[in-house]
N, C-alpha and C positions, 0 to 999 in steps of 0.2 A: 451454514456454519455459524456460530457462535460464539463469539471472543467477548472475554471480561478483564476490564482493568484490573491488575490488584492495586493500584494507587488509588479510586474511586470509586471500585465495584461497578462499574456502570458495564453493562451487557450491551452489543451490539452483534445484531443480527445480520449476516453480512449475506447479501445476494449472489447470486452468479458471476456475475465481477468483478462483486467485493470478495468473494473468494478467491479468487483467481489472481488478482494485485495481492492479495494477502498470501498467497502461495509463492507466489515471485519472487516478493521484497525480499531479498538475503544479503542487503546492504552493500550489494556491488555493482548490481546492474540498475542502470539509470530507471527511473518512471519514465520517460517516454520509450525506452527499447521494452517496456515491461509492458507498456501498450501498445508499440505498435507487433510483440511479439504473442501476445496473451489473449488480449482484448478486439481487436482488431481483427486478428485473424480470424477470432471464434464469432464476434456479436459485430450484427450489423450498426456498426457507429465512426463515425469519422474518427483520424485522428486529434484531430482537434480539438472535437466536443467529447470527447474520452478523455485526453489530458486535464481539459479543464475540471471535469468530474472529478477525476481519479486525485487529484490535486487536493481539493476540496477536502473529500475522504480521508487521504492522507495525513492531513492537516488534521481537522480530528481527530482519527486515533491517536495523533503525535501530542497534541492537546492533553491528552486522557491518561498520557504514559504507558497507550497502550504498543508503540512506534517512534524511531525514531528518525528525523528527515534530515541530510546532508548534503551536501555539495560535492563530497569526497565520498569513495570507500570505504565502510567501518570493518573494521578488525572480526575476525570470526567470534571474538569473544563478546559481542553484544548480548547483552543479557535480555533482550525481545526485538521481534524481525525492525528494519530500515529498511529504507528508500531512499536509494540517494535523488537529488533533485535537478 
């Protein structure tokens, strides 16, 4: 899969479990239930050393404007997918 900023234009080519946390995020369910629900069960990787990835990643696209990262639940109306944290 393929996602591009429109704040940057910057293209990122996302892998098999970048697609997959990119499928996820719908701004309600945490990152670690997004790994241990997504990730985890499909790719052989701890939770741990998946978090710490998936975290990384996150942060990046959230970086880019292409994501955006919370603490809370976002509102259906986000205007590009979240992750809460």
């Amino acid at each position: 899969m393929m996602i591009m900023s429109a704040a940057d234009s910057t293209f990122f080519t996302l892998n098999e479990v970048g697609t997959a946390i990119w499928q996820a995020a719908d701004g309600a369910t945490p990152l670690a239930e997004i790994i241990e629900n997504s990730i985890c069960s499909e790719f052989d990787v701890s939770a741990c050393e998946a978090l710490t990835d998936a975290e990384q990643f996150v942060k990046e696209l959230a970086d880019h404007g292409i994501l955006r990262i919370s603490e809370h639940p976002i509102p259906d109306a986000a205007p590009c997918p979240a992750v809460t944290a």
